[in-house]
N, C-alpha and C positions, 0 to 999 in steps of 0.2 A: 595598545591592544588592537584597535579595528586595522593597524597592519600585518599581523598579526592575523588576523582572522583573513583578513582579505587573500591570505596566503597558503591557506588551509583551504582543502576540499570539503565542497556543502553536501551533506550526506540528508537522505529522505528517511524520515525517521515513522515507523510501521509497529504499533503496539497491538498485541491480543488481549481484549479486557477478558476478566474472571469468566463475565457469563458468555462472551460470544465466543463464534468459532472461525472465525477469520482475521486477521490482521486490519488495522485499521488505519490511515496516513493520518500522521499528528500533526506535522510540521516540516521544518529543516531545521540544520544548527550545521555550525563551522565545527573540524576538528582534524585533528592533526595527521588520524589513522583510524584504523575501524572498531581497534580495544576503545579506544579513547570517546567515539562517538557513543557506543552503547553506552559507557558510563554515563556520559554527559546527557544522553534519552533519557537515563532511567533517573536522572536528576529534575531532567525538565519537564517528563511528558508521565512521569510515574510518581508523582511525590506523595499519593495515598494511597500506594499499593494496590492500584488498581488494574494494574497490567498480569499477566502470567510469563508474555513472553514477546522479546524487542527484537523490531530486525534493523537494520541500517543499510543501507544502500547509497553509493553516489551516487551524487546529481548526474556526474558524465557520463557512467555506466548505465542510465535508462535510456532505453529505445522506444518513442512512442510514436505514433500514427501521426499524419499530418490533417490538423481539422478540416484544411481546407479541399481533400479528398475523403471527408468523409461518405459525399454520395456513393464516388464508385467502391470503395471498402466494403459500405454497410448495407446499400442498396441490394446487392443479388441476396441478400438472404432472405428479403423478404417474396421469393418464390419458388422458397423449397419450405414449406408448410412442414413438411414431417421435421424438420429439425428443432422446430416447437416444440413443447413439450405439452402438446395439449388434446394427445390422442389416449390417455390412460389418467389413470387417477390415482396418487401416489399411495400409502398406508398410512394414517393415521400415526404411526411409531415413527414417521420420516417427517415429522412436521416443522422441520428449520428450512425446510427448502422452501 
């Protein structure tokens, strides 16, 4: 079997619980295809029906940042103040943000 697995694509496995309202990263797991991954999510990362809704994604398919440029990435934001959100006051009815 871990040959078997070893040969299979690692898929990033992203659940939306009942009460939230974003997706949330569970884990990984090996699987063959993307049918097959969600099954095997909703087996591993859902087993008390705690999910509404599963995403799957491969591993090779994400594109992330590299840490060790996170200075110049994240740095210029910090001198454009208006992009903050700290010039108004939201409503009372918006209160997940």
């Amino acid at each position: 079997m871990d040959n078997v697995q070893n040969e299979w694509p690692l898929w990033e496995v992203f659940v939306r619980p009942k009460a939230g309202l974003d997706h949330k990263h569970c884990g990984s797991l090996h699987a063959s295809d993307a049918k097959m991954a969600v099954r095997m999510a909703r087996e591993v990362y859902t087993r008390r029906q705690e999910g509404v809704s599963i995403w799957v994604v491969r591993s090779d398919q994400i594109v992330a940042s590299d840490p060790d440029q996170k200075d110049q990435l994240f740095e210029p934001a910090d001198d454009k103040v208006y992009r903050h959100p700290t010039f108004y006051t939201l409503p009372d009815a918006v209160n997940h943000m």
